[in-house]
C-alpha positions as CSV (number, residue, x, y, z in Angstrom):
1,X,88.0,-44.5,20.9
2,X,90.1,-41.6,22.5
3,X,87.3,-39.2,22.6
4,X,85.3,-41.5,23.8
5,X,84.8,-40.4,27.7
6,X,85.0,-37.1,26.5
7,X,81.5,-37.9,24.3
8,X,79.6,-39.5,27.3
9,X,80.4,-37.4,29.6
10,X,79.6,-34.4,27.0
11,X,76.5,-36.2,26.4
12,X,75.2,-36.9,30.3
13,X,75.5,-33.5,31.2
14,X,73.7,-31.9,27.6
15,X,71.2,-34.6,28.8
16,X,70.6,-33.5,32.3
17,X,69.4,-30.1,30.9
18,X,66.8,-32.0,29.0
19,X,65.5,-33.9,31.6
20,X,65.3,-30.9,33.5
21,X,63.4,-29.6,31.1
22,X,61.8,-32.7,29.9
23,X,60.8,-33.6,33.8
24,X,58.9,-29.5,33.7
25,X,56.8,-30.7,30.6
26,X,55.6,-33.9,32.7
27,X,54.7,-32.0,35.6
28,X,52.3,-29.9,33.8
29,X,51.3,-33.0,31.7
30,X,50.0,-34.9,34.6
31,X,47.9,-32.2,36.4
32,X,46.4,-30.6,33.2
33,X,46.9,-33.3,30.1
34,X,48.3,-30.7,28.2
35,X,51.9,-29.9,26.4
36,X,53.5,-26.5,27.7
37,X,55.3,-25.3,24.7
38,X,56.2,-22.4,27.0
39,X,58.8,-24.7,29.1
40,X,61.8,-23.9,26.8
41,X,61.2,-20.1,27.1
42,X,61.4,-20.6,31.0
43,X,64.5,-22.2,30.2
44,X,65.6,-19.4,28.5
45,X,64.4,-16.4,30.8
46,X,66.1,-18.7,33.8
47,X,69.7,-18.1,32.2
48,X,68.7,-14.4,31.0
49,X,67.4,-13.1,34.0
50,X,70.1,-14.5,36.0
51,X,73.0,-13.3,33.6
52,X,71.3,-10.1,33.9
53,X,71.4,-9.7,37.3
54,X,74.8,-10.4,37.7
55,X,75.4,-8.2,35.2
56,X,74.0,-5.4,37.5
57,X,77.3,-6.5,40.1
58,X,74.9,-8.5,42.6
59,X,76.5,-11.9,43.5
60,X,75.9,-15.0,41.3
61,X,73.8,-16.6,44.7
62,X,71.6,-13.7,44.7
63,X,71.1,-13.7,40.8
64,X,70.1,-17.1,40.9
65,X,67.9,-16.8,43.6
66,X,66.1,-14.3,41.5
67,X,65.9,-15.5,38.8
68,X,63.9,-18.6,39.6
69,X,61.7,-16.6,41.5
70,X,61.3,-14.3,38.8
71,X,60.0,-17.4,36.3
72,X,58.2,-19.1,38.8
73,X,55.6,-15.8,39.4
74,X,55.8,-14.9,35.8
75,X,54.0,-18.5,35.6
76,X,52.3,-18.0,38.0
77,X,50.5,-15.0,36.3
78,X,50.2,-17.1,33.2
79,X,48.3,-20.2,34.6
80,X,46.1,-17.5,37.4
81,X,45.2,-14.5,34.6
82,X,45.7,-16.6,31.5
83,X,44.9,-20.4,31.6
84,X,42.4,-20.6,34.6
85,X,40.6,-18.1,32.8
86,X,39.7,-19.9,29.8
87,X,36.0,-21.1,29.3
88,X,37.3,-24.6,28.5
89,X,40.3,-26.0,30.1
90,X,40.7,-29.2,27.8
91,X,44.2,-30.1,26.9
92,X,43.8,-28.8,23.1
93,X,43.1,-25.5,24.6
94,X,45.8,-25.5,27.0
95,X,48.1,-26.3,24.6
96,X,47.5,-23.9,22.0
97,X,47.2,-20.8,24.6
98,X,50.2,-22.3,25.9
99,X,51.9,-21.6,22.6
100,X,51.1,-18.1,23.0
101,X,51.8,-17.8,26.0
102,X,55.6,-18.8,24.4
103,X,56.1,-15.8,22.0
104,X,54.4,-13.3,24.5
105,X,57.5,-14.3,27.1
106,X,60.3,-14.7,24.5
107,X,58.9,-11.2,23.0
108,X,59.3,-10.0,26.4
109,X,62.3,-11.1,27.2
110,X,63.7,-9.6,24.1
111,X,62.3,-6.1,24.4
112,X,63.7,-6.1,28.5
113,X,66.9,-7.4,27.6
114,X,67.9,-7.1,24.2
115,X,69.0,-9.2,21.5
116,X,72.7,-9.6,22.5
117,X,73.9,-13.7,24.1
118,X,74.4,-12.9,27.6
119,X,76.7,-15.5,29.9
120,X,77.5,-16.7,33.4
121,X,80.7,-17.2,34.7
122,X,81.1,-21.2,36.1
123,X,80.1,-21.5,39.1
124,X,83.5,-22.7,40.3
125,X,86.2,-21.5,37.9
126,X,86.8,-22.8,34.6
127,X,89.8,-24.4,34.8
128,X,89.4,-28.4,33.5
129,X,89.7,-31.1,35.7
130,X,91.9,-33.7,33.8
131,X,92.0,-37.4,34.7
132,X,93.6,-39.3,31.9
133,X,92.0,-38.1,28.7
134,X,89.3,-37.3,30.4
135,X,89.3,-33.2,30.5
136,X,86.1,-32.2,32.7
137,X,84.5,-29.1,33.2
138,X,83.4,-27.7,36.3
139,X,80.0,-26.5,35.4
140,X,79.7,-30.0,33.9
141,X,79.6,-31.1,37.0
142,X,77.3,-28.2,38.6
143,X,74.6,-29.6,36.0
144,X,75.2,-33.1,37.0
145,X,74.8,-32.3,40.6
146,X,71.4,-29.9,39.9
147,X,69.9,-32.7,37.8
148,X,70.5,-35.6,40.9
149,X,69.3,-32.7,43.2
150,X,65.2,-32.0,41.3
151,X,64.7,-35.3,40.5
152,X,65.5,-36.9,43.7
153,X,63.5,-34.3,45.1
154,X,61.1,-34.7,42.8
155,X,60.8,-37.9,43.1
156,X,60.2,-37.5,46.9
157,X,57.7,-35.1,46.8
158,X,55.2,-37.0,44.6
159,X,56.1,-39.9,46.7
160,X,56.7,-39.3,50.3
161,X,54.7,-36.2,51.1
162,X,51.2,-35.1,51.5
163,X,50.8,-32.7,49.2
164,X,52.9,-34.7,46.4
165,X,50.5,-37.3,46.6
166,X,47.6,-35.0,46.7
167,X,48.9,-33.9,43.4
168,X,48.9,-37.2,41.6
169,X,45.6,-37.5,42.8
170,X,44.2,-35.0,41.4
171,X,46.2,-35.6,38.0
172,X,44.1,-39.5,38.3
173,X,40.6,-38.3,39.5
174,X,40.1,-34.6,39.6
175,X,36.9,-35.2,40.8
176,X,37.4,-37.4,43.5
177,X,40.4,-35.6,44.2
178,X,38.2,-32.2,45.2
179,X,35.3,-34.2,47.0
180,X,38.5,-35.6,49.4
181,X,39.2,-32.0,49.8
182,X,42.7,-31.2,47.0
183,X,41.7,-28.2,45.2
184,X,42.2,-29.4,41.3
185,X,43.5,-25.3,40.9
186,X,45.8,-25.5,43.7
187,X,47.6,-28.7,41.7
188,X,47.7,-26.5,38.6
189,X,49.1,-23.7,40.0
190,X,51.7,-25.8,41.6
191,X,52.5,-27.9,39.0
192,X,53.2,-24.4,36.7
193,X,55.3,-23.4,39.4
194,X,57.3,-26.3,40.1
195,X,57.5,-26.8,36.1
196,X,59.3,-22.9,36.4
197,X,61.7,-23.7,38.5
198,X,62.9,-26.9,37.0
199,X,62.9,-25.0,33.4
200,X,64.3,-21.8,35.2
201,X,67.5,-24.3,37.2
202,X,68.2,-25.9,33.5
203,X,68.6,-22.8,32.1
204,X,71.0,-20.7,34.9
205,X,73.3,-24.0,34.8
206,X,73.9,-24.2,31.3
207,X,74.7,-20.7,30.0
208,X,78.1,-20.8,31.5
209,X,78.6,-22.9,28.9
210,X,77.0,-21.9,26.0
211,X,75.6,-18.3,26.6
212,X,72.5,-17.7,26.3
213,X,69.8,-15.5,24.1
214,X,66.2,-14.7,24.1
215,X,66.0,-17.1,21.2
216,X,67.9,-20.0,22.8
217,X,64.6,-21.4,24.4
218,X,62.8,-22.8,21.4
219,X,65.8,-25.4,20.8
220,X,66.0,-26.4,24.4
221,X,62.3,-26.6,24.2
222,X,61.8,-28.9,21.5
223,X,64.8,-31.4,22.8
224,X,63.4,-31.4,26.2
225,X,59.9,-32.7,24.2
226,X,61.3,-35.1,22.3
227,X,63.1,-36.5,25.6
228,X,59.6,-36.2,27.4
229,X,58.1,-38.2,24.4
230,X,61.2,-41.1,24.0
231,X,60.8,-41.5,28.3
232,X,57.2,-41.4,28.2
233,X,54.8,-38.4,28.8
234,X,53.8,-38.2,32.6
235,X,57.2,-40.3,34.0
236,X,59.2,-38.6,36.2
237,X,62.2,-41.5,35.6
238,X,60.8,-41.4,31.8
239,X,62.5,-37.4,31.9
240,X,65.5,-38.7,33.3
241,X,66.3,-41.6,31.1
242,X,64.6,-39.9,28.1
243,X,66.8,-36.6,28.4
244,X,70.4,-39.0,29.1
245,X,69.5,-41.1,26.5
246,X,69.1,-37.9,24.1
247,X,71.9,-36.2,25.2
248,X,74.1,-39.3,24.4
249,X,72.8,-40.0,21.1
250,X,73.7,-36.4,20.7
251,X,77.1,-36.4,21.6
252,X,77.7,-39.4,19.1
253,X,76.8,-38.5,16.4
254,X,78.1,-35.5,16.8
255,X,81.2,-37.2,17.8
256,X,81.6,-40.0,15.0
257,X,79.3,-39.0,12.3
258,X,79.2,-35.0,11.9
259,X,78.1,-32.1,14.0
260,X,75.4,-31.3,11.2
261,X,73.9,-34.3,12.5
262,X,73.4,-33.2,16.0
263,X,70.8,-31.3,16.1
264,X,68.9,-33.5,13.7
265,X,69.0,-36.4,16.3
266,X,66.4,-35.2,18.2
267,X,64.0,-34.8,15.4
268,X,64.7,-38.2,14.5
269,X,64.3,-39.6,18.4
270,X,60.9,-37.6,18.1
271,X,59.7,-39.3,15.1
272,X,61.0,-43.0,15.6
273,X,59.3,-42.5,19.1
274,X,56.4,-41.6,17.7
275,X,56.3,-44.2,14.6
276,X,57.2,-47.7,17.2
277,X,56.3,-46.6,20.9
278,X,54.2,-43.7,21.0
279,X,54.0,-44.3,25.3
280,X,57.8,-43.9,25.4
281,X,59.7,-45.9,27.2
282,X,58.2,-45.5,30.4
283,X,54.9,-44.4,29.5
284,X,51.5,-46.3,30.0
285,X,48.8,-46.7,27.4
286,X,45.5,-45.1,28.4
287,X,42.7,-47.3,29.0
288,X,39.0,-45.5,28.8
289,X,35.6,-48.0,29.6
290,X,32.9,-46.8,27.2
């Protein structure tokens, strides 16, 4: 029971990365219906780009700063040149072009800036904090903090403001949504963006922890799904709860069972969701009239 506090707090902040990432795959969900198995890589190219850059002696504000930009236009590009260009936007299609759209960045990203992990340093020293046997951090906290951050202003934007609301429209009735005057491509091309940044955030605050590699995305990718799936596709507090909830499970049975296990619990989250609630926890059942 010692290690306790040590496990949840290990497993709230693993589980803030995936609902960062898990809240990029609802994003694009809602405005196109469609899975973007290309989320994790942004993850990843967030955390290279950024250790790059800093690399290169420029200030670790600046190389954030970049380095979201530098995702958010290289989505940009894909949903403009690659995705709005498709004869047939249905979900399927997105999906699978979406896939590609994957190995053509993590290819990328590999060719640019090589095979070799690349880190961060924490963002304010690495020192632990130590209260009792609790031994915290810093950048555990940093990823706490940037997780609050999006999804309260996430949750504001879709909520509070014009445009947000405009979005959601559009993701209910595209149609209607264009006759009141939202353009149903401006929502895409926002949505890819904001899913970018999200993806590209997760990614720049964990790799002072764990480094990061041009490979490191397809992981991150695939837990971030299976959060998306155990909240409920299309939730923005599904992505929140779904990602904790992963990230504690994680730490668990990591913690008490075997770290052989860990990776393995998302797989298993994935499937049970799947099996008894395929809505998730949050999630709605669709309703069609025929």
């Amino acid at each position: 029971m010692d290690q306790l506090p040590n496990l949840l707090l290990s497993g709230i902040s693993t589980g803030s990365v995936y609902a960062l990432v898990a809240l990029g795959f609802n994003v694009i969900f809602k405005s196109t219906g469609a899975i973007n198995f290309a989320q994790g890589e942004w993850v990843m190219m967030g955390g290279m780009v950024a250790a790059a850059i800093y690399a290169a002696n420029a200030p670790i504000g600046l190389a954030v700063l970049c380095s979201i930009v530098t995702v958010v236009v290289f989505a940009l590009l894909s949903e403009r040149f690659i995705v709005r260009r498709l004869p047939v936007q249905s979900p399927l299609t997105v999906t699978l072009v979406m896939i590609a759209v994957a190995i053509c960045f993590k290819s990328l990203v590999m060719i640019v800036l090589g095979k070799n992990p690349m880190d961060l340093p924490s963002f304010s020293g690495s020192s632990p904090i130590v209260i009792g046997s609790l031994r915290i951090h810093p950048q555990t906290l940093w990823i706490v903090l940037a997780c609050a951050v999006v999804m309260v202003s996430a949750h504001w934007f879709f909520e509070r403001t014009v445009l947000g609301r405009a979005m959601r429209a559009v993701a209910a009735q595209p149609e209607a949504a264009a006759l009141c005057g939202m353009e149903p491509r401006l929502a895409m091309a926002l949505s890819f963006g904001m899913a970018a940044a999200f993806g590209a955030i997760a990614g720049i605050v964990i790799t002072p922890l764990t480094l990061t590699s041009f490979d490191h995305g397809t992981v991150l990718g695939f837990k971030g799904f299976s959060a998306a799936m155990l909240g409920g596709l299309g939730s923005l507090p599904g992505a929140l709860v779904g990602g904790l909830l992963l990230g504690l499970l994680e730490a668990l049975s990591g913690g008490y069972l075997s770290s052989h296990f860990k990776d393995a619990v998302a797989f298993i989250a994935l499937l049970a969701t799947l099996f008894f609630r395929p809505s998730g926890l949050f999630g709605r059942h669709a309703v069609e009239r025929v």
